[in-house]
C-alpha angles and dihedrals in degrees: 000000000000130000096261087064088045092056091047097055095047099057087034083079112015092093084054096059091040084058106049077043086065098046093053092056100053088055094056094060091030080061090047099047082046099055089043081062105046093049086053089057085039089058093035089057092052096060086047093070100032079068096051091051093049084049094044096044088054094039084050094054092053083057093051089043088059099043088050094045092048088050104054112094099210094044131068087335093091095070082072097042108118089205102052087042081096086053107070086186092060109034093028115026101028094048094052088048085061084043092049088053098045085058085046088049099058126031096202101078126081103196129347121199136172126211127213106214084196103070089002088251114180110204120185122176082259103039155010112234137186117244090249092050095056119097088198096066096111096065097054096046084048082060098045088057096055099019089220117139102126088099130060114259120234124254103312131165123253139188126153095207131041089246102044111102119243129265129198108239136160114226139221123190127185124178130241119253099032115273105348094061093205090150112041144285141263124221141212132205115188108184120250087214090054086060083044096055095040094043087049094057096050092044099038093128135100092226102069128032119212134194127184120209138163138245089279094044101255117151125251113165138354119212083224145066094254119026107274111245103229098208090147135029116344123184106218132181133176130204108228086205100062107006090236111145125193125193138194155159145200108257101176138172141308091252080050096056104050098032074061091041089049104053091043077062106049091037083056095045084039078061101049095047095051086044088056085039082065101049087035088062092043089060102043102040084049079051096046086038106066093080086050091043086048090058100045092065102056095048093045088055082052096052091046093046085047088058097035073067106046087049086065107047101079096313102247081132089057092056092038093062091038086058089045088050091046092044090058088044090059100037088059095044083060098051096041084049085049095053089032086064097047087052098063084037087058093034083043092055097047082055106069094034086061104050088039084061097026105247115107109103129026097227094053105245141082101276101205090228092063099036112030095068077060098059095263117150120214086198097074121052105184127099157161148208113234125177126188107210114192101225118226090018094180085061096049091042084052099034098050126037117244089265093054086053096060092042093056095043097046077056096059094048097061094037083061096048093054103046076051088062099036079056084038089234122132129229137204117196162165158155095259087156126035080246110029129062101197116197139150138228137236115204128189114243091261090054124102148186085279087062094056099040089056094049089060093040084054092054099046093052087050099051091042088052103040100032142059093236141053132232136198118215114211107207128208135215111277104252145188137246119001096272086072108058094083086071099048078048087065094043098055086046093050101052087052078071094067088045081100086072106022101045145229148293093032138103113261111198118207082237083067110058088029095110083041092067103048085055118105120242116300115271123236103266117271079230109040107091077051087063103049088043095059094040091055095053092046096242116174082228104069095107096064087060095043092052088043086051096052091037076063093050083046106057095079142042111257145165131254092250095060100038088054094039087060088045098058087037082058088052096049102046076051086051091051090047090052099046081079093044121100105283090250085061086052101057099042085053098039103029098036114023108032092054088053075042100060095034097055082055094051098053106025105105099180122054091234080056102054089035096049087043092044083049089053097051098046090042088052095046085045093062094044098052076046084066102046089051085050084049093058118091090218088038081106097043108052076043089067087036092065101035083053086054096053091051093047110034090112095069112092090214105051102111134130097300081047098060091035092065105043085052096032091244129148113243106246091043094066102040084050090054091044092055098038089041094046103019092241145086118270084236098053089047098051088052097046094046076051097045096053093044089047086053078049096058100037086050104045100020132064083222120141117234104252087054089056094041083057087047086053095049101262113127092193120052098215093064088046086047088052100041088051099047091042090057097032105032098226131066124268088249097042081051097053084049102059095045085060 
């Protein structure tokens, strides 16, 4: 090689290198100029939600502010008070005075109004209407129909009279009383025009448009003057609380604009240049390359006339290239036998998958050209569902790597398979859940339900005596014909639910949990509104009416769903008692204990191990709100208070002057103790006190009812009557009766 041929090959290829130079260089700023976007949506989402939450934390407070206000005895309640309905003061005039000053406390909304299903009464915070005068009256009848007013309704039109002029509002409805709405209802209307004033002062600016819609896409405000068109990307949030979307984008500026439009166009003409530098190589390096190929040739006739040689003196090459070709044939038949095997293993476990759910053939039998290769026999037709479920699976997921977990698995899928065999049953099978090995079973025509119970049997006593973990086999009804084992599938899945009740490592059979199944869902506890009670007042007591409750959970056969179901109704009914409790006693119960709480129902496998946990952690958040009531300098006294009232309860005149005067305490002090002590009302505690004694007397004594409504401190039987049928829902002598 001379220099001349030196010199053509460097500036062959130096405009190449100056050209992928300079696309590199456009992708660097074109990447700049991308994550400079990007942190601009970034920051323009986050106002975005910023704003949902403002919205939703005043939306929310609007909710609170309802819940509080139906739940207050002397409010808004006595527009649904049957004995001041003769008053118009007090059920009419008083009751829109709280709803006036609702609308004056918060500027927001734009009217407020309750509705009485009884006589079909409208009251607003201005007026009191006839059902037939309220314009209103649409969206009412539209909620009487679903009954769905936990959520907040998109935009919608209001007016209360039929010459007021329409406002855009969003609604909110809740029920009274919370949640049956027997009664009646309250609503809400939050003006559209309030979220367009406080959206336009978070997006006045030329650099973001901004739209605000609800949950079904209808517009509410635009940042600008006109509505912004979204043809491009579009960052887009939406609160769960209330639906409302807003969405926005970054509009920029003219220098913007063409500074984007500029490097799009230097990053295409970047492409295209590196697209001619290709076929620019190509040319030149063919062209550098004929004295090389010149050369090559030569030197490639020497090398075959150099073999043509070698193959006739003796052969050994010619074996030697006969074994070379041998040893790459076999080499390939081993790998095509090697891919050939994972593919039935594959075509083996879809299989399965497929008849468990029935779904593996479109004719809806086992076809002999897509079984057989998997061991199924056409001359037995019985067969049966079986599912291995791992108990305490959090334990074994904690206790074994995710190494040691296959390994194991992949054991007890072979143990099964040999005692199969040992049965001569065959088994099809695998881990179609991270729990559960689902399988099913092949019997021969002299086999019955026996021979499948044993085999599991079998299997459970292995594992519990080999391993250091316990399983639970669900068995399904023996079936026939292999269309049907989809059924006995879901029968084998649907008994795991009961080992909750039933326990663990131990074999359920589908006959078990059969009557289980035809029973309607499980009832609230008798006891259960006893327990809370008790709890919430601190009583030494509570835990007579917490084994009696879960005597009550315990008296059927039922499935996981509905037992956990009544225990998170329990803690919530607990949570609802405590939102009225001193702020020290709400975050012991809500920060402390209700996260114990959650993660003892996430991980308990047995009932009498969700029941005995669930009994710990309430016994341990009992003794530490005992502690904060022992903290409290009146603590002793509203002790005595209500002790007093228990001993007492049967006189008409004990009320708060009452009390006041036995402890030398002012009124309205000691009603303010009780409620912050107890979380209710004096009035509410004393009938209730009343109330259960009163259950007490129609249950044990032959007494008539006006003789126990003197006992519980009523002097007229028809207030007792009332009292009692207002809290119980049923009447004192319907009561008796049913009892009987």
């Amino acid at each position: 090689m001379n220099r001349s041929w030196f010199y053509k090959l460097l500036f062959s290829y130096l405009p190449v290198f100056f050209i992928v130079i300079s696309f590199l260089i456009a992708v660097f700023f074109f990447s700049m100029g991308e994550v400079t976007r990007m942190a601009a949506e970034t920051v323009n989402r986050g106002s975005s939600n910023h704003m949902l939450e403002l919205i939703d934390h005043s939306l929310q407070s609007i909710e609170h502010m309802m819940i509080k206000e139906l739940g207050t005895q002397d409010g808004i309640q006595r527009f649904y008070n049957k004995t001041l309905w003769d008053d118009p003061y007090k059920s009419m005039a008083l009751p829109s005075k709280e709803l006036w000053n609702i609308v004056t406390q918060y500027p927001m909304i734009q009217s407020v109004y309750l509705v009485r299903w009884e006589d079909r009464a409208i009251l607003t915070d201005s007026a009191t209407l006839s059902w037939e005068q309220f314009e209103d009256r649409p969206f009412v009848e539209s909620y009487l129909k679903s009954r769905q007013g936990f959520k907040w309704t998109g935009l919608r039109s209001y007016r209360e009279f039929a010459n007021q002029y329409r406002s855009d509002v969003i609604t909110l409805v809740k029920p009274y009383p919370v949640p049956a709405g027997d009664e009646g209802i309250m609503v809400v209307n939050v003006s559209a025009k309030w979220v367009t004033e406080l959206v336009d002062k978070m997006y006045d600016t030329d650099f973001i448009s901004a739209a605000v819609e609800d949950r079904n896409g209808n517009g509410l405000i635009a940042s600008a003057s006109d509505k912004p068109v979204f043809e491009d990307t579009v960052t887009e949030v939406q609160s769960e609380y209330s639906g409302l979307i807003i969405k926005s984008k970054l509009a920029g500026g003219a220098f913007y604009q063409f500074a984007t439009r500029a490097i799009a166009v230097l990053l295409f003409s970047g492409f295209i240049a590196i697209v001619a530098a290709v076929f620019y190589i190509t040319y030149i390096s063919k062209r550098n390359y004929r004295p090389i190929r010149s050369l090559m040739t030569r030197l490639d006739g020497y090398a075959r006339l150099k073999a043509e040689q070698l193959l006739k003196s003796g052969g050994k090459d010619e074996f030697a290239y006969i074994e070379n070709a041998l040893d790459k044939i076999i080499e390939q038949a081993g790998d095509l036998m090697s891919q050939q095997e994972e593919h039935l293993q594959a075509r083996k476990r879809q299989w399965i998958q497929d008849t468990l759910e029935g779904d593996f053939d479109a004719a809806g039998k086992c076809t002999p050209g897509n079984s057989e290769p998997f061991g199924w026999n056409p001359a037995y037709d019985k067969a049966s569902a079986i599912v291995i479920e791992i108990d305490r699976f959090p334990d074994f997921c904690e206790n074994y790597t995710k190494r040691d977990q296959s390994l194991l698995k992949f054991l007890i899928g072979n143990v099964v398979a040999e005692m199969a065999q040992q049965h001569e049953i065959g088994i099809f099978g695998e881990w179609l859940f991270p729990q559960k090995w689902c399988a099913f079973v092949q019997l021969k025509d002299d086999h019955a339900t026996e021979d499948v119970v044993l085999f599991a049997l079998q299997i459970v006593a292995w594992i519990r005596d080999n391993l250091d973990f316990n399983v639970t086999i669900g068995l399904g009804d023996l079936v026939l014909g292999a269309g049907n084992i989809s059924a006995s599938y879901e029968q084998a899945l649907h008994v795991l639910q009961y080992k909750m009740t039933l326990g663990n490592n131990r074999v359920i059979g589908y006959w078990e949990v059969s009557e289980a199944k035809k029973q309607g869902p499980l009832k609230m506890g008798a006891d259960m509104m006893g327990l809370v009670q008790s709890y919430k007042l601190g009583e030494a007591d509570w835990e007579k009416h917490y084994d009696r409750f879960i005597r009550e959970l315990q008296t059927e056969v039922w499935p996981r769903d509905e037992l956990v179901h009544q225990i998170h109704f329990l803690i919530y009914q607990l949570s609802r008692e405590f939102l009225e409790r001193n702020a020290d006693y709400q975050e012991l119960w809500h920060e402390h204990t209700v996260p114990r709480i959650n993660r003892l129902m996430k991980q308990f496998d047995t009932f009498d191990e969700m029941s005995e946990g669930l009994r710990t952690v309430l016994l341990d958040a009992h003794r530490r709100l005992a502690g904060l009531r022992e903290e409290r300098t009146y603590s002793s006294t509203m002790k005595n208070v209500r002790q007093y009232i228990y001993n007492n309860y049967s006189n008409p005149d004990l009320s708060l002057n009452h009390l006041s005067a036995a402890f030398d305490l002012k009124p309205k002090y000691v009603s303010h103790l009780f409620k912050e002590e107890f979380g209710e009302k004096f009035v509410d505690y004393l009938m209730n006190v009343r109330m259960e004694k009163a259950k007490e007397l129609l249950a044990s004594t032959s007494l008539s009812v006006q003789e126990i409504a003197v006992q519980v401190g009523y002097t007229h039987s028809f207030s007792f009557i009332r009292v009692f049928k207002k809290t119980f829902g049923i009447t004192p002598g319907d009561y008796r009766k049913q009892l009987a």
